[in-house]
C-alpha positions in Angstrom: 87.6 35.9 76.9 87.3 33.1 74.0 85.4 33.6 71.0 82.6 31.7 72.0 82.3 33.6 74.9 82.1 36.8 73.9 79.8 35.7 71.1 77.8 33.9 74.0 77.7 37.3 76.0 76.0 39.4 73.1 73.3 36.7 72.3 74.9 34.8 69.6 74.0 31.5 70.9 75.5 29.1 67.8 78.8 31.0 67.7 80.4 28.1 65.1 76.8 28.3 63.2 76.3 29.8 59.6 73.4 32.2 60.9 75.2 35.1 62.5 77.6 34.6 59.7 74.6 35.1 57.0 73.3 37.9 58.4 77.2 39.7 58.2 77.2 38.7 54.6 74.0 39.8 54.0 74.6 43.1 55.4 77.9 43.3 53.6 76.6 42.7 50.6 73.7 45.1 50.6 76.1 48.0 51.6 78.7 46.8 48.9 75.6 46.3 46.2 74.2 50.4 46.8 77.6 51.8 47.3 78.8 50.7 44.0 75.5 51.1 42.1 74.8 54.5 43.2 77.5 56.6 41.1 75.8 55.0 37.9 72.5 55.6 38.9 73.8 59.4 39.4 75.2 59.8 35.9 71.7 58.1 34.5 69.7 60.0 36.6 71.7 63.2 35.7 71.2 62.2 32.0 67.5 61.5 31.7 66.6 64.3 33.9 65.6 62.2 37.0 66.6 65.2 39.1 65.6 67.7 41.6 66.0 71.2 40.1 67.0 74.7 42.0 64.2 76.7 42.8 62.8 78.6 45.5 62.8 76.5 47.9 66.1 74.5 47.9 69.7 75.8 47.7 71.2 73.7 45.4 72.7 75.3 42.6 72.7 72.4 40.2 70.7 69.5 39.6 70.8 66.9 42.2 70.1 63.2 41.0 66.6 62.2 43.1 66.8 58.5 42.7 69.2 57.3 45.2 66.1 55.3 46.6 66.6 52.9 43.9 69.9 51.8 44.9 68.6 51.5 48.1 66.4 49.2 46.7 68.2 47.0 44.8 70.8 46.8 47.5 68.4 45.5 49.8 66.8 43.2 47.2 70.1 41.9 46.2 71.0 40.8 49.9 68.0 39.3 50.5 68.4 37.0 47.7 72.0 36.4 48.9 70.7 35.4 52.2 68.1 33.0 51.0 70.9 31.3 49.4 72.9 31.3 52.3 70.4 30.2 54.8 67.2 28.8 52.8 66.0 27.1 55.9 65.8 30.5 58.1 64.2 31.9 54.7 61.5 28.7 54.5 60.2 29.6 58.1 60.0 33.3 57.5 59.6 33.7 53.8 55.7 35.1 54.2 57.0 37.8 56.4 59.7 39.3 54.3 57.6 38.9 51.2 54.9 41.1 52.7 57.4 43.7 54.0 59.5 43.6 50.4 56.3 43.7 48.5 54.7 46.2 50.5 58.1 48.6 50.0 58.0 47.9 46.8 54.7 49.7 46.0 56.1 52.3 47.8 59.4 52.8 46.0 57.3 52.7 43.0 54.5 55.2 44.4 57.5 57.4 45.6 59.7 57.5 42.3 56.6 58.3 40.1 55.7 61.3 42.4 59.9 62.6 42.6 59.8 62.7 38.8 56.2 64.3 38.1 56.6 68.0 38.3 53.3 68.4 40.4 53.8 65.6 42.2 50.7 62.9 43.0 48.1 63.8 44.8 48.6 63.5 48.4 45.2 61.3 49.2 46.3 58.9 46.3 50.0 58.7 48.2 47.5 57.8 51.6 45.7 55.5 50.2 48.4 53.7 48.8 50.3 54.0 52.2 47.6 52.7 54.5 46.7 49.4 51.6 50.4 48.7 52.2 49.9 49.2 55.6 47.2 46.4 55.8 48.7 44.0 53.9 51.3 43.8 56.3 48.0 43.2 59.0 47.1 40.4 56.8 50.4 38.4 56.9 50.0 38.8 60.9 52.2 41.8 61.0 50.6 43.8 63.6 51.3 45.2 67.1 49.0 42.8 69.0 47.3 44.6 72.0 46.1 42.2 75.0 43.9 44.0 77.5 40.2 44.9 76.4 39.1 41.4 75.5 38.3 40.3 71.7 37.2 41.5 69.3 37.9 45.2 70.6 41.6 44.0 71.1 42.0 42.8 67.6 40.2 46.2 66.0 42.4 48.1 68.2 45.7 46.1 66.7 44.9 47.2 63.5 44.1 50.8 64.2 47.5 51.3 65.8 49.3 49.3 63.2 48.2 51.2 60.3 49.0 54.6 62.2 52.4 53.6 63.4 53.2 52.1 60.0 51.8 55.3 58.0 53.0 57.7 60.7 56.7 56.2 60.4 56.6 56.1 56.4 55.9 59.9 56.3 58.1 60.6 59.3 61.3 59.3 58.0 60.2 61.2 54.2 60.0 64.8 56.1 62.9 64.4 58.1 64.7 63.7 54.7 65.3 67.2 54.7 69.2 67.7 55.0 72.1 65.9 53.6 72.9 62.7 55.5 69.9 62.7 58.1 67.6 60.4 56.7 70.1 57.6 55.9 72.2 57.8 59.2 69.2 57.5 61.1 68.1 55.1 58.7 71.1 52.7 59.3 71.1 53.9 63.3 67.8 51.9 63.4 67.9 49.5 61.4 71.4 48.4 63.5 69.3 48.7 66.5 66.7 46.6 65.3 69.1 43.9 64.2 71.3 44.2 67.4 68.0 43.3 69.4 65.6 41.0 67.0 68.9 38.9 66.7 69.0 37.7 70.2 65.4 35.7 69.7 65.0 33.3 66.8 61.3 34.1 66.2 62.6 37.3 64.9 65.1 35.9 61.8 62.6 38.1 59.5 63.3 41.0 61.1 67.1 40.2 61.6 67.7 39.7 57.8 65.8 42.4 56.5 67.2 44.5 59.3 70.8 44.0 58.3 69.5 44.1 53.9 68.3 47.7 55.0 71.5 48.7 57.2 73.7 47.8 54.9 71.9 49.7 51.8 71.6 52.7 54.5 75.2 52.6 55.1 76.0 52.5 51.3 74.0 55.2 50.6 75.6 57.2 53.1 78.8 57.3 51.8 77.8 59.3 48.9 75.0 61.5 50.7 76.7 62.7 53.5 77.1 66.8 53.3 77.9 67.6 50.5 75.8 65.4 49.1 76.1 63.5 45.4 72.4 62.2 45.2 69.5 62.0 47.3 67.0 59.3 47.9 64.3 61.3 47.2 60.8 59.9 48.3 61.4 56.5 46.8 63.6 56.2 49.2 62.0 57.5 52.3 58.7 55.7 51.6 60.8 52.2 51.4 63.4 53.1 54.3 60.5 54.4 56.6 57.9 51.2 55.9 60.1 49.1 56.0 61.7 50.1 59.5 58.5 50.7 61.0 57.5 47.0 59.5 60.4 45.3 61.6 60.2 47.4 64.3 57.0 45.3 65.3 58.0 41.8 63.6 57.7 39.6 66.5 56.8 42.5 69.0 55.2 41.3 72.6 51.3 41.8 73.2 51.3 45.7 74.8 49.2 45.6 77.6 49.5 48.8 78.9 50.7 52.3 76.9 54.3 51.7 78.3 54.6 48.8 76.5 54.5 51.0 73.2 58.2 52.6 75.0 61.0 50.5 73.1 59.1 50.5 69.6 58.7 54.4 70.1 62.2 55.0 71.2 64.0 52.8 68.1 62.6 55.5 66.1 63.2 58.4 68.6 64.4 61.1 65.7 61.3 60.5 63.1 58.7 60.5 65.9 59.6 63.2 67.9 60.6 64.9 65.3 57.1 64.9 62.9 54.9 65.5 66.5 56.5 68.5 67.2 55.8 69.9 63.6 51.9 68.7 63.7 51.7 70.5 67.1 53.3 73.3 66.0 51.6 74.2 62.6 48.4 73.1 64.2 48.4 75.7 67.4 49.2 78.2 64.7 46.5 77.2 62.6 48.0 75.5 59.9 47.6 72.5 57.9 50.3 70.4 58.9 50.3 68.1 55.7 50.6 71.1 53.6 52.3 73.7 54.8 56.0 73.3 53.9 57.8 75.0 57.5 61.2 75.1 58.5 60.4 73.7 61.9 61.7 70.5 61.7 64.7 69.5 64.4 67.2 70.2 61.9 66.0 73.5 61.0 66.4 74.3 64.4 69.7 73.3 64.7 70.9 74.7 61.5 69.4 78.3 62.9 71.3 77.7 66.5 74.6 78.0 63.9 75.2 74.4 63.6 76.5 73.1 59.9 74.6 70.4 58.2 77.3 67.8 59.0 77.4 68.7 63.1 73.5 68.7 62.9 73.6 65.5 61.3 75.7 64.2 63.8 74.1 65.8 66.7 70.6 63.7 65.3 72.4 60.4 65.2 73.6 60.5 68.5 70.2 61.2 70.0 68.6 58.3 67.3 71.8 56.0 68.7 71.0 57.1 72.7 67.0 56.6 71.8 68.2 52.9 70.8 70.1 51.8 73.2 67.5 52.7 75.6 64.7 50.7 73.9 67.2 47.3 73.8 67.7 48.4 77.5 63.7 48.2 77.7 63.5 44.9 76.2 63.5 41.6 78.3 66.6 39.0 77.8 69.0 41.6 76.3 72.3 41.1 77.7 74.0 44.3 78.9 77.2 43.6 76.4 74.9 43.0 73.5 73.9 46.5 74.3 77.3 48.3 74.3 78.7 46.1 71.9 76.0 47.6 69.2 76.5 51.1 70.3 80.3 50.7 69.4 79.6 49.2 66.2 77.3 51.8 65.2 79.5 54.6 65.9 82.7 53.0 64.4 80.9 52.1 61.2 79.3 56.0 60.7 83.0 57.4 61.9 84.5 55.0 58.8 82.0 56.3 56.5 82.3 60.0 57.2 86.2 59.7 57.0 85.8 57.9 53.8 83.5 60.5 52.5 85.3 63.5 53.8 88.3 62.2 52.4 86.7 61.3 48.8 85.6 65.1 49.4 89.5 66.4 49.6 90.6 64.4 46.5 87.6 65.1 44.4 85.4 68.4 45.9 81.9 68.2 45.0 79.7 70.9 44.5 78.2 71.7 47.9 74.0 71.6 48.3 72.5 73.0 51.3 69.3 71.5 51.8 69.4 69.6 49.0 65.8 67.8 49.5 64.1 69.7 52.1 60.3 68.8 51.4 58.5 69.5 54.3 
């Protein structure tokens, strides 16, 4: 098989263009961009007390640097910039979209950081309200899931309701299941891959294809230095960006849903974080509690840490199912080519085998002090 061919036979159409190429550099450069800024934001962090302390309720002996969410940030920032240089024409047609999605995230990261570093936190409504005006600006700039089978204007009310809910819903999914070192950012990069792998086979989805591979690459950088035991954590500044962000593209370009199956391959893309924060609120709400507020340790990876799994095989174990819950939504999807498919899948799983060796080898030359459940919030 030529080149062209197999480029051809995962949806790359232009196989001698520049835009698959920009969207490598980009997500190149974002993980190169966190991987390297991280360690200094560490030893600042450290320094000026931007830290999660050992109490109660987490095991970590030490101090553990909270604002890993900023490198994710800048990563992701960084690359984007890179790829409007690369490809300003791609950027021209789909600049509105990212600059919803970017500023949106950015309230967030902001929102998020301020509440990691206040010792009380902010209040949870104020976090909400902020959440769902994010949420709505990204219904403004016609980023919506776009329902077709009422009629108007019941369709269009409807549209918003669920776009706001999945958006909110996913923002404060991916923050609780930030509870264990690596989780967060492997699913993080899992979906983000699986997002690219599929928005890149239709050109009305180049917004969702760059920011997609900004945010995998970030993901991936981050990884390398949170994987058990972890260096730094991305605290909620972190989960609030990763988490709107991912449910934003997960709908850029989506079709009309006309029935509730149509919902399937947006649901499954973020498998772990859904089904992982509906069975807590079911849970804590047949026994009567307030789900928002009642910190538990009945999230998935509770569970599997009390089934004698170690953080890093629980981590592991979540990936695969947020990797299987992937593929099956491109499988879902209309004019997907079946290589496209397994070609992602192996990609995945070579780059998150590459980073763990990396890590665990990083580990054996220079031991860290462990930290079991380092940032477990929920």
């Amino acid at each position: 098989m030529t080149f062209e061919n197999f480029m051809n036979s995962i949806g790359v159409a232009e196989p001698h263009g520049r835009g698959w190429l920009s969207v490598v550099l980009t997500f190149m450069f974002a993980w190169i961009v966190t991987y390297l800024f991280i360690p200094k934001v560490r030893t600042f962090a450290l320094k000026v007390g931007w830290a999660d302390q050992p109490n109660a309720r987490r095991l970590n002996q030490e101090p553990l640097a909270n604002a890993g969410g900023l490198a994710i940030y800048a990563g992701v920032i960084a690359a984007i910039i890179l790829a409007g240089c690369l490809a300003p024409i791609v950027i021209a047609k789909v600049q509105v979209s990212i600059l919803a999605i970017l500023l949106g995230g950015s309230v967030l990261v902001l929102v998020g950081f301020i509440d990691d570093q206040l010792p009380e936190g902010l209040p949870a409504l104020f976090r909400l309200v902020v959440q769902l005006l994010a949420s709505l600006l990204l219904v403004v700039c016609h980023i919506q899931i776009h329902i077709s089978y009422f009629g108007a204007p019941i369709d269009n009310v409807l549209s918003i309701v669920l776009t706001v809910f999945w958006v909110v819903g996913i923002t404060n999914a991916v923050n609780l299941m930030d509870g264990m070192d690596g989780l967060a950012g492997g699913v993080s990069f899992i979906t983000a891959m699986t997002i690219l792998a599929a928005s890149a086979q239709f050109e009305a989805r180049a917004a969702a294809t760059l920011i997609a591979a900004a945010v995998a690459g970030a993901a991936l950088g981050f990884l390398r230095h949170n994987y058990h035991p972890s260096r730094i954590i991305m605290g909620d500044a972190g989960a609030y960006f990763l988490g709107y962000v991912l449910a934003a593209i997960s709908i850029l370009g989506s079709a009309k849903v006309t029935t509730v199956t149509s919902l399937i391959p947006t649901i499954m893309v973020l498998v772990v974080p859904v089904v992982d924060t509906s069975q807590v609120i079911i849970k804590r709400l047949l026994s009567g509690r307030n789900p928002l507020s009642t910190p538990g340790k009945d999230h998935l990876h509770h569970r599997l840490l009390a089934q004698g799994f170690s953080q890093r095989h629980s981590a592991v174990i979540l990936w695969a199912i947020a990797l299987a819950g992937g593929m099956i939504a491109m499988r879902l999807q209309p004019g997907i080519r079946q290589m496209a498919i397994v070609v992602t899948a192996i990609g995945i799983a070579i780059l998150l085998v590459m980073t763990v060796w990396l890590r665990l080898r990083a580990i054996v030359h220079t031991p860290d002090k462990p930290t079991l459940d380092s940032n477990d919030k929920s």
